[in-house]
N, C-alpha and C positions, 0 to 999 in steps of 0.2 A: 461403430468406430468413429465416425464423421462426427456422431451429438461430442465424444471424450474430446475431440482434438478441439472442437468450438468451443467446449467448455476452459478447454488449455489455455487456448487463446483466450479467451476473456481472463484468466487470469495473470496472463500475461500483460493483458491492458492495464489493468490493476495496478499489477507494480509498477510500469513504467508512466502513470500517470502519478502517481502517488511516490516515485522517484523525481519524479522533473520538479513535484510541486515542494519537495522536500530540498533539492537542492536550490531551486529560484529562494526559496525562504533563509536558508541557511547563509546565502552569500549576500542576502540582505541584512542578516542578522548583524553578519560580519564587516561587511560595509557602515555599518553602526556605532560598531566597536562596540558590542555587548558583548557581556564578561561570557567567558566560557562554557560555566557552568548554564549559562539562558542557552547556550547556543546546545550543548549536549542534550538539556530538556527536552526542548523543542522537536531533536532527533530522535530522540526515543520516543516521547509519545506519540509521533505520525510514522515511527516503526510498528510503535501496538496497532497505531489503526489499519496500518497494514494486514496486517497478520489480523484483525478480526476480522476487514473484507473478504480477504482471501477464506480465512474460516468460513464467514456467512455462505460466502459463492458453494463451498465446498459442501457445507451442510445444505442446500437449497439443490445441490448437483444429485445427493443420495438421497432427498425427497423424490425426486424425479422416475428416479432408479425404482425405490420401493412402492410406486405406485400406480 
């Protein structure tokens, strides 16, 4: 039960580092005055990278399990 709840938490670190770095980016974006559409970009692609760390974590979490 204690390896699932570590593993939470690191996925928790995940997105709150990968939120801070997403918003510190975005309101420099915006401080810029780049047009919209750069600034949406920008959001969604370090949303995928999200969601494939948390994938990787996740797939490396049932490696663990099945061996």
């Amino acid at each position: 039960m204690d390896i699932e709840r570590k593993d939470m938490s690191e996925l928790t670190d995940i997105d709150r580092i990968i939120n801070r770095h997403i918003a510190r980016l975005l309101s420099e974006l915006e401080e810029a005055n780049c047009p919209a559409i750069y600034i949406q970009a920008v959001k969604s692609k370090l949303s995928w990278l999200r969601a494939d760390l948390n994938d990787m974590k996740g797939t490396e979490h049932e490696r663990s399990y099945n061996q």
